[in-house]
N, C-alpha and C positions, 0 to 999 in steps of 0.2 A: 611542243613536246619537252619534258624534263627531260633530257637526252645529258645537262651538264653533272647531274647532281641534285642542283639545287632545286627545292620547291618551287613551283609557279604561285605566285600575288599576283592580288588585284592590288594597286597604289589608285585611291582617291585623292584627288588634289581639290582643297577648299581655296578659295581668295583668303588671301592673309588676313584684310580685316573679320571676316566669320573665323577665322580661328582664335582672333584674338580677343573678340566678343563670347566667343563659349568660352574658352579660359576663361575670363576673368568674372563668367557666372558664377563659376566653385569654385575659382583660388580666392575669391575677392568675396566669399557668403562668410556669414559666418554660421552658419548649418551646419546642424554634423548629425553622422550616425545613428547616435542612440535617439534621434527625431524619428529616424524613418523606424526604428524600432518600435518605437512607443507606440504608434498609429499602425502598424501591423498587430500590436498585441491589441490597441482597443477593440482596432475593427474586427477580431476573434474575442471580443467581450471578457478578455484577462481582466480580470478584477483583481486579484493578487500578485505582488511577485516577492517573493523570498532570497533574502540574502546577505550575507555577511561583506560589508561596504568593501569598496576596493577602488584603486585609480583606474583598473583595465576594463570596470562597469558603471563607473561614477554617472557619463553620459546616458546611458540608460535608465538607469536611475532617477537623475535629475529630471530627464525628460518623461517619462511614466508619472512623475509626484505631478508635472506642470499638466497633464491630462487629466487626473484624478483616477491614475489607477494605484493604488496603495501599497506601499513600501513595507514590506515587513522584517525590521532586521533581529536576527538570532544572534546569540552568542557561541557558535560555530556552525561551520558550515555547511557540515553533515545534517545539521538539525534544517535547517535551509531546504534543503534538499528532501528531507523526509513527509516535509512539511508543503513541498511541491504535491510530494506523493500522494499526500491524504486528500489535499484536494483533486488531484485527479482523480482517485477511487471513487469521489465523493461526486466527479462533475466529469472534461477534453487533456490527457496526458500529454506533455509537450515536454525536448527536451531541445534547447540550441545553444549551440556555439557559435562566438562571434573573434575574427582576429583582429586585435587593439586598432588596427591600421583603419578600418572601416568605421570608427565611432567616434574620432574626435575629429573637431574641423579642419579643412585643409590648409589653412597654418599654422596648426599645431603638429600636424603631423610633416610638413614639408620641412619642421626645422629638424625633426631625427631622420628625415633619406639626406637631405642635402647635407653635400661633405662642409670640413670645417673651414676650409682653406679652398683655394685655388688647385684644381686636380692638375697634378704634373703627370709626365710621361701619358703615352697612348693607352696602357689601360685604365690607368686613371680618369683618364674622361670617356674610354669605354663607359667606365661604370658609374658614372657621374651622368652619361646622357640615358642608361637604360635604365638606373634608379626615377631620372626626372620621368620619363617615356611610362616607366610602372607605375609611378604617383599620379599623371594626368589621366590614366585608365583606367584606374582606382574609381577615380573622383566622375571620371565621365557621366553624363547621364543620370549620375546621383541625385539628380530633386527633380527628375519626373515624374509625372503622373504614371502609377501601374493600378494595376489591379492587386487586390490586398485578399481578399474578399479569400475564404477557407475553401481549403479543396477539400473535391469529393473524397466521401472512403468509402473501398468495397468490401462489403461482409459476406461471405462466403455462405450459404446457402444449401441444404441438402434437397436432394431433388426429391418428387414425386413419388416415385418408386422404390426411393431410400426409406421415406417416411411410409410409406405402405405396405412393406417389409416388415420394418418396427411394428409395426400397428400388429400385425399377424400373430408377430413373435411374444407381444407381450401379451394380448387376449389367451395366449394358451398357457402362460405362467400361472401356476399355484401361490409360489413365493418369491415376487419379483421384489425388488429394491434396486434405488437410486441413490448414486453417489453424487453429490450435487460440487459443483466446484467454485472456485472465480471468476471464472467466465461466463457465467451465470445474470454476472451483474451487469455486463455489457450492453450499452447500447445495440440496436436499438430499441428493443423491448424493454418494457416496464416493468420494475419488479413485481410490483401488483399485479400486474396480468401474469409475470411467471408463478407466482402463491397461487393465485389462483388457476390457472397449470395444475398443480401442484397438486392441490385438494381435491377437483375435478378428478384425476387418476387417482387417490387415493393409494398410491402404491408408499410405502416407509422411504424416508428418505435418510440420510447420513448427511450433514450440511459442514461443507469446508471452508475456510480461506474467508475470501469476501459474501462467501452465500450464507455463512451462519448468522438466523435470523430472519431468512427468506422465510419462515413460516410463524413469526411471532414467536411468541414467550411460551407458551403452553400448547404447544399442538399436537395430536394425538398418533400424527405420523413422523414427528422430527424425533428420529432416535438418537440419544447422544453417546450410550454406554455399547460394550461388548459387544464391538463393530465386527472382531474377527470372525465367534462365531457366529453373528448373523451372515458375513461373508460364505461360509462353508455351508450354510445351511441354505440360502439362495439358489434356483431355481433361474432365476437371470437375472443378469444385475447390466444398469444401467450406467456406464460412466459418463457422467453429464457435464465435461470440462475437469473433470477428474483424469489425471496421469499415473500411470503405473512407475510410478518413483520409487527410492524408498520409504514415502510412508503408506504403499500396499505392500511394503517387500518385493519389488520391484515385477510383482502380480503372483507371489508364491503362496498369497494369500488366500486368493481366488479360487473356485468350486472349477474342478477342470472340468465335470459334468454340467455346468452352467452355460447358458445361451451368454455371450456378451453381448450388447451393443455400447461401442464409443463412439463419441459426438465432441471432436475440439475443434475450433478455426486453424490450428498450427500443425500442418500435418505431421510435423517432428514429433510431436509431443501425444499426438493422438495414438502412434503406433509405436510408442517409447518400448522398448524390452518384450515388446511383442514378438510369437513364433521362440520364444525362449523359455519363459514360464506361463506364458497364458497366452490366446489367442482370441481375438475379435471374431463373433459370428457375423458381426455387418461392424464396419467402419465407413464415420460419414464426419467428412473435413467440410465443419458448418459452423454456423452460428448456433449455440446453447439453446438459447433462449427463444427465438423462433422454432425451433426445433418441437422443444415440448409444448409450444401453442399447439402447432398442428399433430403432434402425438395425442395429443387431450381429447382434439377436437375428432381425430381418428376412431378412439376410444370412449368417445360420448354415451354414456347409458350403460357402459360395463363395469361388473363388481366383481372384485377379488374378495378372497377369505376372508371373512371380519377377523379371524383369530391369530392371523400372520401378525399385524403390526401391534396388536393387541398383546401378544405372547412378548414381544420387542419391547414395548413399552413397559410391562412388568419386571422386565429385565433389569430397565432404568433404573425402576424404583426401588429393587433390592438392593441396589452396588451404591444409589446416592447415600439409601438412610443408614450404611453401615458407618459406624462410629469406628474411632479410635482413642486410647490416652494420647497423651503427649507428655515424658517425662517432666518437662518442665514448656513455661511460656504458653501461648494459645494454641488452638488446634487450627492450620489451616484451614483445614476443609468447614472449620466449620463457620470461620470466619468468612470466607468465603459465601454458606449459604447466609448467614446474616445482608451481609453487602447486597447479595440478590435480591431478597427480602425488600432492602428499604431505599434500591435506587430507583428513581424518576420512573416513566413511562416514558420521557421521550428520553434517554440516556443513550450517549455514544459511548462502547467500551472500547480502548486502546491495550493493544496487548505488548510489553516489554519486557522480554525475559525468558528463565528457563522455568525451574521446576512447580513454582508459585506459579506462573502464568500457564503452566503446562493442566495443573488442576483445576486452574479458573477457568480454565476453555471445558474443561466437563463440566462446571458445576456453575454458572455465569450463563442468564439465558438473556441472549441479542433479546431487543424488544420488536425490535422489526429491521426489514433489508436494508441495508449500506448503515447499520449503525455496529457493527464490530470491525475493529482496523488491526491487523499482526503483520508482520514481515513477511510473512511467507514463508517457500517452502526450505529457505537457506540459513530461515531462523535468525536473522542480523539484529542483534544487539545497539540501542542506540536509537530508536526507532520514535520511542515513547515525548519526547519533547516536541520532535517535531508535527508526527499526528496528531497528536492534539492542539497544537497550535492551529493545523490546517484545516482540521473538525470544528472548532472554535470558530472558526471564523467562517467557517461555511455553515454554519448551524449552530449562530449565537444565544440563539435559544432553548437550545438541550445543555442536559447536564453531560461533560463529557468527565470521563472517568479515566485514567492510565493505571493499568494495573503492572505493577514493575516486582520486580525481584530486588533484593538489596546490590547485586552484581551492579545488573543491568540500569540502574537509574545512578549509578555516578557517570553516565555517561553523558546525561543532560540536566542531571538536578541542577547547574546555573540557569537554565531557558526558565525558571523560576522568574530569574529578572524578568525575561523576556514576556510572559505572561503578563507581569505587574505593568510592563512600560506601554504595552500594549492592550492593556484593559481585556485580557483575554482569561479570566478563571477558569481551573479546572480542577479536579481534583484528582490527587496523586495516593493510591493505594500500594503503598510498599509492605512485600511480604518478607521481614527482617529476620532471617535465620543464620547469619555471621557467617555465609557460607556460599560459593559458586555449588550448588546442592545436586542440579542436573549434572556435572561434571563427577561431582565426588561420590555420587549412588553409583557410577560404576566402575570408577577408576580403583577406588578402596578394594571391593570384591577382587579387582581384576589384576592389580599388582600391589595390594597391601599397603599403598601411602596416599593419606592422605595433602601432601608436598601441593601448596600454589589457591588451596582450594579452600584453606580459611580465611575469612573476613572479621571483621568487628562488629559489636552490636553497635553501630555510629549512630550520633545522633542525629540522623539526619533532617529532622523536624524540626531544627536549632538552625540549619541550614538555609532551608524554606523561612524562617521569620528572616533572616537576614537579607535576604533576595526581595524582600518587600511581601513575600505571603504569610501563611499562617500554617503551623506544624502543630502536630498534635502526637505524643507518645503514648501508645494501648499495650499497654502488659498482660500479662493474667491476673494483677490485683485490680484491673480495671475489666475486667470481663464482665461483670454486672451492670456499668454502666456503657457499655461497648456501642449499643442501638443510639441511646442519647449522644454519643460524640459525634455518630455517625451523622446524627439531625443537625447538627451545631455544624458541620462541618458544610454540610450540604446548603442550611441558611449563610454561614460567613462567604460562601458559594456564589449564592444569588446575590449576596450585597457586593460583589466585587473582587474579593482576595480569593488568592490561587491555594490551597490548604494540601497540606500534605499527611499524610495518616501513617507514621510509624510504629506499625504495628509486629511487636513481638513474637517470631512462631515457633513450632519446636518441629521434631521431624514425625514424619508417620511413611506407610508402605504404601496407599496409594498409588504411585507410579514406580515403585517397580518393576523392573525389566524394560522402563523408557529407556531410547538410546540416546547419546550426547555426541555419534560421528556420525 
């Protein structure tokens, strides 16, 4: 019985020689850490690791190159990090921390606990025996055999009767549509089997985040334009890994006479601002993408209105082919549909930016699933170096493209080098209007200054040749030859150099009434 206080132990006592034989397996190896590191990342098939060198990951490091899993260092560390990201979008999301004391061997590290001198007085070798006591426990056990091998993960599931609910609810819709989201792309389903989901129900889609692109380049149900009022005009609307955030206006967007059905793995985010401006007719904390397998396969042989998505699609086409001037320099947009025009078929687009990249997401068509990469819903700036480095190298064989804002890419235009040093080409589409432009369309209106939000026309193209790639400046006296620089730049592409397209814009309304908080 603890009747004193203090806790009851168990004390194991070894023969002194076994104790002095384990000691002196690890104090006497010279093993370390970043070993057992490197062979937990092979045996989960890491092929990359990203990052800007340091003493507190050297071990790592070193040991990953002597495996042959490959190094890839950036010129900050952020880019590292982003560059993490795209290959996870693109493949297993992993994120770890390790404390320095765990990675180098145990005589490097016994010479920072052990004191410098001879510990005087009683807490002095207090702390001199429980630093030695932390360090042998540390180390204990350190080069045995475990198992390595990836644990399971549970994907969350909607039941039977969830999914036969749905089935009911949409068979009786006249004018359903799906909001398709990023969760979409998630394992374990295939994109290809969700497209084809997809086309199977026949219902209009609106494609977000990581799923623009789930339906190809030209498809007859991928709506990209005058989402709001096809929103009001809906009949039920599907949110498919789509969250009522503010970009639905936190669901004040929504038809209150509309059937909903939501479907996310995260029940936070499934029932976000729900019961406040909009309410779920069925909510189901699931996987996406299995979801609309079996919604399809529920809805096998059933046809909605040809003239629903048909009415949507004509939509498109009025608001793409409207034109603008541009008092001076190119017209975005129009630059824009050129770039569509004459990239690749297998092209990765990377999205960096505000208001330049805010148009290329309407007017930029994914060629097919996992090949559009953007930040996200928080919008992070900075992005563009590292995705593409990550796409690059998970898919050496597409053309990857960044489409950056002038703000937005002095945040990475050095990973230029990084490109170069790494035989990693991409190419970088900069939309140069001397201006933070999503900022100042409504700060101007909104308190009359424009203070913080001017830029310069930089050369940044001047930039890129110094970094080892290739820059090219597009004005409006080059607009006639605009398509050829585009092919030149696409061939210096394929032979290796990283090229950058500085390209001059002016402004147009467009995105008017976009928000910048």
């Amino acid at each position: 019985n603890d009747v004193s206080g203090i806790r009851p132990c168990i004390i194991i006592k070894y023969p002194s020689f076994l104790i002095g034989r384990l000691c002196d397996y690890f104090t006497k190896s010279s093993r370390h850490g970043g070993e057992s590191v490197a062979e937990v990342l092979r045996d989960h098939g890491i092929k990359f690791v990203f990052t800007l060198v340091g003493g507190h990951i050297s071990p790592i490091l070193v040991a990953c190159e002597k495996l042959g899993i490959r190094i890839v260092d950036t010129r900050h560390e952020a880019t590292a990090v982003f560059a993490a990201d795209a290959v996870a979008r693109l493949s297993g999301p992993v994120f770890i921390e390790f404390p320095i004391d765990t990675l180098y061997p145990y005589h490097v590290v016994e010479k920072e606990f052990s004191p410098k001198g001879t510990p005087k007085g009683i807490m002095g070798k207090i702390t001199a025996w429980y630093l030695h006591n932390h360090l042998t426990n540390l180390f204990a056990g350190a080069w045995e055999v475990r198992d390595i091998s990836p644990l399971p993960v549970h994907v969350p599931q909607a039941t039977d009767q969830q999914v036969q609910r749905c089935v009911e609810l949409v068979s009786r819709a006249k004018k359903p549509l799906i909001l398709l989201g990023s969760q979409a792309t998630l394992p374990p389903t295939s994109a290809d089997d969700i497209r084809k989901a997809l086309e199977s129900l026949g219902i209009p889609c609106f494609l977000g985040g990581m799923s623009r692109g789930m339906l190809g380049k030209d498809s007859p149900l991928h709506i990209r334009q005058n989402r709001r009022d096809a929103l009001k005009e809906a009949d039920l609307l599907l949110l498919a890994g789509t969250v009522c955030d503010f970009r639905l206006s936190y669901g004040r967007v929504l038809n209150r006479r509309s059937k909903i059905i939501a479907v996310n793995r995260d029940k936070t985010q499934l029932l976000k601002n729900s019961d406040i401006f909009w309410k779920p007719t069925v909510a189901i904390q699931g996987d996406v993408g299995s979801f609309l397998l079996r919604l399809s396969k529920g809805l096998a042989g059933h046809k909605f209105p040809e003239d629903w998505p048909q009415n949507l699609k004509d939509g498109d086409r009025v608001k793409e082919k409207a034109e603008e001037k541009t008092e001076r320099h190119l017209n975005p947009l129009k630059v824009l549909h050129h770039v569509d025009e004459l990239m690749s078929e297998d092209s990765i687009i990377v999205a960096d930016g505000g208001d330049f990249v805010g148009s290329a997401a309407y007017i930029l068509k994914p060629r097919g699933p996992l090949r559009w990469l953007d930040p996200g819903a928080f919008g992070t700036l900075g992005v563009g170096g590292g995705f593409a480095l990550g796409a690059k190298l998970c898919r050496p064989d597409s053309e990857v493209w960044i489409v950056y804002g002038d703000g937005s890419l002095g945040y990475t235009v050095a990973e230029f080098d990084t490109f170069t040093r790494h035989k990693t080409p991409v190419i970088a589409l900069v939309g140069n209007d001397a201006c933070w432009s999503q900022i100042s369309r409504e700060q101007v209106p909104l308190l009359g200054s424009n203070v913080a939000c001017d830029l310069a026309f930089t050369d940044y193209h001047i930039v890129a040749d110094g970094y080892g790639g290739k820059g090219h400046l597009i004005g409006r006296e080059d607009e006639s030859q605009f398509e050829e620089i585009v092919k030149q730049a696409q061939r210096e592409c394929r032979e290796g150099k990283a090229v950058l397209l500085n390209v001059l814009i002016g402004k147009t309304n467009f995105r008017d009434g976009s928000i910048s908080v």
